[in-house]
C-alpha positions as CSV (number, residue, x, y, z in Angstrom):
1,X,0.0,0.0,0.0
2,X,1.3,3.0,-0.8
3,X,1.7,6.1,0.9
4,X,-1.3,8.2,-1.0
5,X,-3.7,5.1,-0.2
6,X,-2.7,5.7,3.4
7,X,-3.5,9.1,4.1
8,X,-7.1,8.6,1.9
9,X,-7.8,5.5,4.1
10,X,-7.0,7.8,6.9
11,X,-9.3,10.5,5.3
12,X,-12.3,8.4,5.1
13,X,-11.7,6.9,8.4
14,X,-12.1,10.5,10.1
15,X,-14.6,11.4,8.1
16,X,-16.6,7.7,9.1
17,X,-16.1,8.5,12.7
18,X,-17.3,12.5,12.2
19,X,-20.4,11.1,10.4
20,X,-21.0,8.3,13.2
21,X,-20.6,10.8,15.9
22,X,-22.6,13.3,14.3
23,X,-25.8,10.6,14.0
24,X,-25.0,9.4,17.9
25,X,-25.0,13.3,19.0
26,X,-28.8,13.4,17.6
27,X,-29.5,10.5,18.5
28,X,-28.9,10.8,22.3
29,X,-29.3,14.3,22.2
30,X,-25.3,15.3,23.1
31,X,-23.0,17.3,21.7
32,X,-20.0,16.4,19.8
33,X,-17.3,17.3,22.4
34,X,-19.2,14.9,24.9
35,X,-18.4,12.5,22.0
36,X,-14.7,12.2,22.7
37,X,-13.5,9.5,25.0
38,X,-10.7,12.1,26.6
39,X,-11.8,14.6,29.2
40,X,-9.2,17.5,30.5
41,X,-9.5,18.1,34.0
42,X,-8.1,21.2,35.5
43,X,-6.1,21.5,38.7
44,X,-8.1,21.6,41.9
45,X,-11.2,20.6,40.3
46,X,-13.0,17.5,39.8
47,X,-15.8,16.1,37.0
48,X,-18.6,13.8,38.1
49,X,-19.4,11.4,35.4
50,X,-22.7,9.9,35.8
51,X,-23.4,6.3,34.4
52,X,-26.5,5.5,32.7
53,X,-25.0,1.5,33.1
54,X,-23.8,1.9,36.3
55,X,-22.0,3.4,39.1
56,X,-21.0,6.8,39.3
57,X,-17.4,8.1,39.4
58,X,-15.5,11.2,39.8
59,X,-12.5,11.4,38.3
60,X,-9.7,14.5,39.2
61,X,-6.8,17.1,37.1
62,X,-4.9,15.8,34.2
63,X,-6.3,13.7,31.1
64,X,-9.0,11.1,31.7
65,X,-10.5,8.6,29.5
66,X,-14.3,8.0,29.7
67,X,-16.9,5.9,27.6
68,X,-19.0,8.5,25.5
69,X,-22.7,8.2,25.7
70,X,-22.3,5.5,28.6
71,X,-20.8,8.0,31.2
72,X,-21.9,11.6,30.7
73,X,-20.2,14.7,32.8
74,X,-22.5,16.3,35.4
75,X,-22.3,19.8,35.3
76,X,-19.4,22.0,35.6
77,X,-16.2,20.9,37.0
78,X,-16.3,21.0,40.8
79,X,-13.4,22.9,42.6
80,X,-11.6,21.2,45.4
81,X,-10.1,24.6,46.9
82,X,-11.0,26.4,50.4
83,X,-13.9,28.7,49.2
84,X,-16.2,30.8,51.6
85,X,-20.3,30.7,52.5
86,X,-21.3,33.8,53.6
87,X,-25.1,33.7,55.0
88,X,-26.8,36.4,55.3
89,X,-27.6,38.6,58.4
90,X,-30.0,37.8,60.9
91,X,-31.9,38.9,63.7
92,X,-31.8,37.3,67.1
93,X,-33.3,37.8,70.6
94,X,-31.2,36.8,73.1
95,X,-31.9,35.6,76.3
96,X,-31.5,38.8,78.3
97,X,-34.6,40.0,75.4
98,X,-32.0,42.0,73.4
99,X,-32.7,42.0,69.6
100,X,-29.0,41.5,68.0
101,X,-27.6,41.5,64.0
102,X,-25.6,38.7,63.5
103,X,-22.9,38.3,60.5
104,X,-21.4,34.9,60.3
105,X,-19.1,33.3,57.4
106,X,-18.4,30.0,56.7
107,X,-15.6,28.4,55.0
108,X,-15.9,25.0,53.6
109,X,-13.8,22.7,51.3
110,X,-15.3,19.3,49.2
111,X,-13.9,16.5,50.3
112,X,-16.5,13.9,47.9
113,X,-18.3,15.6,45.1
114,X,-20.9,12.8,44.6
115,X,-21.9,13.5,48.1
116,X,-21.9,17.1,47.7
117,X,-23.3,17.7,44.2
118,X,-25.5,14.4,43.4
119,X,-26.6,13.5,46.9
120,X,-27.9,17.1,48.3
121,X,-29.9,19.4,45.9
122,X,-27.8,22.7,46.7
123,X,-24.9,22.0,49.1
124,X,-24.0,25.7,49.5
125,X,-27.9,26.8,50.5
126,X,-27.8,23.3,52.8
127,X,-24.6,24.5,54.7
128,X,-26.1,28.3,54.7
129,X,-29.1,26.9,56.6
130,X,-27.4,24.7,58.6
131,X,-24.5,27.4,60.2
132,X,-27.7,30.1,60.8
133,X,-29.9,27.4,62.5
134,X,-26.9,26.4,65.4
135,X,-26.0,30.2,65.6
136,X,-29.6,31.1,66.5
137,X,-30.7,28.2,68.5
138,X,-27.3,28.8,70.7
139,X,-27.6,32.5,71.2
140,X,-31.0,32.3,72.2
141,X,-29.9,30.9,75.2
142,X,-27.3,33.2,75.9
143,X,-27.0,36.6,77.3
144,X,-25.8,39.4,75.1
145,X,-22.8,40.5,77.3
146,X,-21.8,36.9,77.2
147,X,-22.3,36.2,73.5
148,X,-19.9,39.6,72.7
149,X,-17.2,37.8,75.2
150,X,-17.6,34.1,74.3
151,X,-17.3,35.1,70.2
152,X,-14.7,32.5,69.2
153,X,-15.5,30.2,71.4
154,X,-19.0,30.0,70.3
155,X,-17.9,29.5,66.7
156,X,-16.2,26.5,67.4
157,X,-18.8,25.2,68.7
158,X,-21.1,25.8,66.1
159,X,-18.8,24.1,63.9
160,X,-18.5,21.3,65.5
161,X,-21.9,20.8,65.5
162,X,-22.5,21.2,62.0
163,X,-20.0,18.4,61.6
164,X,-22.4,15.4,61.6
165,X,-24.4,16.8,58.3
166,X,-21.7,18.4,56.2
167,X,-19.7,15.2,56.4
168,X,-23.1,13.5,55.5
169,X,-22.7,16.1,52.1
170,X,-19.1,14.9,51.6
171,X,-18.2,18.8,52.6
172,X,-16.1,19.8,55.8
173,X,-16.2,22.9,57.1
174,X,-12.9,24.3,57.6
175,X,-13.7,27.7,59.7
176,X,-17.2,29.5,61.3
177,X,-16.8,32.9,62.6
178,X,-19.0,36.1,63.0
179,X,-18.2,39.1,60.7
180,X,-20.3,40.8,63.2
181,X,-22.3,40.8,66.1
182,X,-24.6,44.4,66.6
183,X,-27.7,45.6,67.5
184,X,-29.7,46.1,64.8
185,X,-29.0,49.8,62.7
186,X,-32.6,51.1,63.7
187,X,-32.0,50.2,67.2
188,X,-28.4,51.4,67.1
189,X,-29.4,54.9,65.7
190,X,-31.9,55.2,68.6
191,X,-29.6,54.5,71.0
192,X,-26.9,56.8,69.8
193,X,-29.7,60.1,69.8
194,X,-30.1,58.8,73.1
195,X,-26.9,59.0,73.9
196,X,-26.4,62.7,72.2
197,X,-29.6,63.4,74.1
198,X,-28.4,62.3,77.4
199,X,-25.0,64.0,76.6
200,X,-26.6,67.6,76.1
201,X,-28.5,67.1,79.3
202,X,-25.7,66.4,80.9
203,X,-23.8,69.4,80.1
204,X,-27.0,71.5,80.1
205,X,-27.1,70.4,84.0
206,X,-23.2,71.4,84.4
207,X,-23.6,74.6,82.6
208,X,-26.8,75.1,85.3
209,X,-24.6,74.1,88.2
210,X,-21.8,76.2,87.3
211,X,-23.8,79.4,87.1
212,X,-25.6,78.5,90.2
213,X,-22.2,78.2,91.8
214,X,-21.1,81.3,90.4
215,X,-24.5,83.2,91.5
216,X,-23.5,81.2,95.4
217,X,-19.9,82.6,94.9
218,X,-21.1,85.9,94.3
219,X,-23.7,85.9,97.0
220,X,-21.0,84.7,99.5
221,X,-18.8,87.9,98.1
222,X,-21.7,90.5,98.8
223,X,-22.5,88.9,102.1
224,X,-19.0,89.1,102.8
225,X,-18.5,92.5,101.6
226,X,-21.5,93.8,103.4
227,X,-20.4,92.1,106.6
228,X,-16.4,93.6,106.1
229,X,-18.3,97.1,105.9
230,X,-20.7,96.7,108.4
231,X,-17.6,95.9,110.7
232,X,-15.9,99.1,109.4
233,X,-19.1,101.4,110.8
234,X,-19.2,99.7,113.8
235,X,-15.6,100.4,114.6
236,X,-16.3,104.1,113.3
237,X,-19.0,104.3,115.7
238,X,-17.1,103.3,118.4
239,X,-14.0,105.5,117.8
240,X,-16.2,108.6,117.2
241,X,-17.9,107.6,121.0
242,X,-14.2,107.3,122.2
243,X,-13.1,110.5,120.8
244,X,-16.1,112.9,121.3
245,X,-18.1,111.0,124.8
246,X,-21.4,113.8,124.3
247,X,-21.6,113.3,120.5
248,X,-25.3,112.7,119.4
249,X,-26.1,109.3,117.6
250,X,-28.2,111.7,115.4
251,X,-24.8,113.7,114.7
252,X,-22.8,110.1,114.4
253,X,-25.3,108.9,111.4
254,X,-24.9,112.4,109.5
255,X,-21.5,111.9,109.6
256,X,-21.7,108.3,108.1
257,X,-24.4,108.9,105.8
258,X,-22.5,112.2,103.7
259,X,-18.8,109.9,104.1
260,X,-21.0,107.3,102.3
261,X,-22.6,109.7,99.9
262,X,-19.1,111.2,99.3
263,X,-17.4,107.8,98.1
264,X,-20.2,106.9,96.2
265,X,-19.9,110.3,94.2
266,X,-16.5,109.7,94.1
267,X,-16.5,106.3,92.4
268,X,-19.1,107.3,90.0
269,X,-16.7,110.2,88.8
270,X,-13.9,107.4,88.5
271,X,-16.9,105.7,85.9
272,X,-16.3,105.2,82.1
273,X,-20.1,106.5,81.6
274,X,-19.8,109.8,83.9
275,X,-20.2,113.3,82.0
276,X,-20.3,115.4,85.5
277,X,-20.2,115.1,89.2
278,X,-22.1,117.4,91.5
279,X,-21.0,117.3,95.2
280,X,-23.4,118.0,98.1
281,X,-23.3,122.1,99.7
282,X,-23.8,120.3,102.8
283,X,-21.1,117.7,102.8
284,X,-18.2,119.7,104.4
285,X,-20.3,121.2,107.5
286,X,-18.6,122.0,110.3
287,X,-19.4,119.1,112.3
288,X,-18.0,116.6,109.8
289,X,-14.9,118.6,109.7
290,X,-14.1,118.3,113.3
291,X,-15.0,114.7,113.2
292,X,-13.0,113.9,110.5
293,X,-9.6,116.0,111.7
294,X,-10.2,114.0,115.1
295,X,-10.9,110.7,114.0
296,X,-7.8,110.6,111.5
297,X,-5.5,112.3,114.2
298,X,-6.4,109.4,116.5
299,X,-6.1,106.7,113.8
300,X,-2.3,108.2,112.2
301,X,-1.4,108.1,116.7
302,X,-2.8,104.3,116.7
């Protein structure tokens, strides 16, 4: 046979198997590509082939013969790597009757994809249910102070308990923890303009004592003051009696009452706001003379 005959016995040959293949894809409704008995399976993944004949197998990365039509690949490949549930959040009531937001994640690996893709409907939704169930049957019957200290510990827990069904899936769970553990954000908004609230009372209060401690301080000064001066005219009175026996009281009180009026003239001409100052005709009468010259010459001798 020589060499042309080869390559158009080779020809037909392809061109037989495209035509057979082509008939079979209609006939059991496949497409071509499922037709070839070599399957290339990527790292880290995995390809269920399901046997209409007989038992299932899975087979893993590199190049893998397979029986067209007899064993059919399920699905996309199935990755073998670490990969992450993440539920969403929920509301929970704990013991103590405080409604909390929890935020949980859950990472999980597949350790038998038959298990995991034929034998459970939808493994990711099963674990999803699974992880929130524990969490809220657990911190119902804790207090929320607790629950905020007990976080990782609580976690492991939950993981542990989740064991059982996932391995049940043919998928273990590699880590639970909370993303977060609040108060929900209408109940956390509340509480913070209660807080604001609470904090402007507060300083309203302080800003109340202060002045009333200021008004006290003042009070105390005045009271002070007045008692300093009424001190002063008592000692006045008494050195005036000592100096002049026969003096009056009448007399005594004229002489206190036009001092007073005289300082008080005196400081209002020392004022910002004074125009003028008009003294008294009757300040410098004889009598208040004589009881001034005496009562300073016996205060410069003491």
């Amino acid at each position: 046979m020589g060499g042309a005959e080869i390559i158009l016995y080779i020809i037909v040959l392809i061109i037989t198997i495209g035509i057979i293949l082509f008939f079979l894809s209609i006939i059991f409704k496949v497409e071509i590509k499922d037709l070839m008995p070599i399957l290339v399976v990527e790292s880290e993944t995995a390809v269920i082939l399901e046997n209409r004949l007989g038992k299932d197998r899975v087979v893993y990365e590199g190049f893998r013969f397979y029986v067209p039509i007899v064993e059919v690949p399920k699905g996309d490949p199935v990755t073998l790597k670490e990969h992450q549930i993440d539920p969403p959040a929920h509301d929970v009531i704990t013991k103590d009757d405080i409604k909390i937001e929890i935020d949980m994640i859950v990472s999980v690996k597949i350790k038998d994809p038959i298990k995991a893709i034929l034998k459970v409907e939808d493994y990711q939704k099963s674990v999803n249910s699974l992880v929130m169930s524990s969490a809220l049957n657990k911190l119902g019957l804790m207090n929320f102070e607790d629950i905020q200290k007990e976080q990782k510990n609580i976690a492991k827990e939950i993981k542990q308990e989740m064991k059982k069904d996932c391995d049940r899936w043919g998928v273990e769970v590699v880590l639970v923890e909370f993303e977060n553990i609040a108060r929900p954000k209408a109940v956390r908004e509340s509480l913070e303009k209660e807080k604001v609230a609470k904090s402007e009372a507060q300083a309203a209060i302080t800003k109340a004592e202060a002045q009333k401690k200021v008004k006290e301080l003042q009070a105390d000064g005045e009271k002070i003051l007045i008692e300093k001066k009424a001190e002063a005219i008592v000692k006045t009175i008494r050195d005036l009696k000592d100096l002049m026996p026969n003096i009056s009281d009448e007399k005594i009180m004229q002489f206190l009452t036009s001092n007073a009026y005289i300082d008080s003239v005196k400081e209002l001409s020392t004022s910002d706001n004074s125009k003028f100052v008009l003294y008294p005709s009757d300040v410098n009468q004889p009598l208040d003379k004589v009881v001034n010259s005496e009562y300073l010459s016996n205060q410069a001798k003491s």
